[in-house]
C-alpha positions in Angstrom: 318.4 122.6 36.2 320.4 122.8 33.1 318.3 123.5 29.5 320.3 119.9 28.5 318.8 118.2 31.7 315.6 119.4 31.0 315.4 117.9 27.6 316.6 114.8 28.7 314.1 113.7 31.4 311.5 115.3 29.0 312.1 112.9 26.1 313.5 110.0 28.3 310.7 110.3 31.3 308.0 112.9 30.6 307.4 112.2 26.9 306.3 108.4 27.7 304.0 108.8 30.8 302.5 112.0 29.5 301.8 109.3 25.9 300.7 106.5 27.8 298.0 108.3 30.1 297.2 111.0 26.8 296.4 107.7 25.2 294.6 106.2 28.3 292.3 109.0 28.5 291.9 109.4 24.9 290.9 105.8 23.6 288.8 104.6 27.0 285.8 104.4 24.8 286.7 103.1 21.3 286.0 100.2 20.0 288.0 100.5 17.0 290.7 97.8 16.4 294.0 97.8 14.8 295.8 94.4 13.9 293.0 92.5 15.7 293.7 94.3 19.1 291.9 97.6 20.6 293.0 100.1 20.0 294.1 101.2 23.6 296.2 97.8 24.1 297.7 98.7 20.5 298.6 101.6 21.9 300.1 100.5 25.1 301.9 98.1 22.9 303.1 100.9 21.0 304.4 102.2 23.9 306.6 99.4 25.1 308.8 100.2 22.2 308.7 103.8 21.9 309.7 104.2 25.4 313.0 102.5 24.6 313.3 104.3 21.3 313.0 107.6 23.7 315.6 106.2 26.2 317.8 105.2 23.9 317.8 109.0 21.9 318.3 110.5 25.4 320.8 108.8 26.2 322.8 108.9 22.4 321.9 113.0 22.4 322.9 113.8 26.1 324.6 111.3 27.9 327.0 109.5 25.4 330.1 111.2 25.6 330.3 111.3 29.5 331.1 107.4 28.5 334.4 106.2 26.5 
């Protein structure tokens, strides 16, 4: 596997899951709140649109100009 593959599933796949169970793990227990939701639901949220964001810069970085 290519170094340009390997950056690619890491910020298109690895970069979200690693995020969303880092974030899992990390705020189980708090009972903070952010924008009148917990903060782990804020944080899957959050996810939602950063996993996009990541697709969409994996793609645009490495796989754009295999495409006219």
């Amino acid at each position: 596997m290519s170094l340009k593959t390997f950056f690619n599933v890491f910020i298109g796949l690895v970069l979200p899951v690693a995020s969303v169970i880092g974030g899992l793990i990390y705020f189980r227990y708090s009972e903070h709140f952010i924008l009148g939701f917990p903060i782990l639901y804020f944080w899957m949220f959050l996810w939602f649109i950063l996993t996009s964001v990541c697709i969409s810069c994996s793609w645009f970085f490495f796989d754009k100009k295999n495409y006219d």
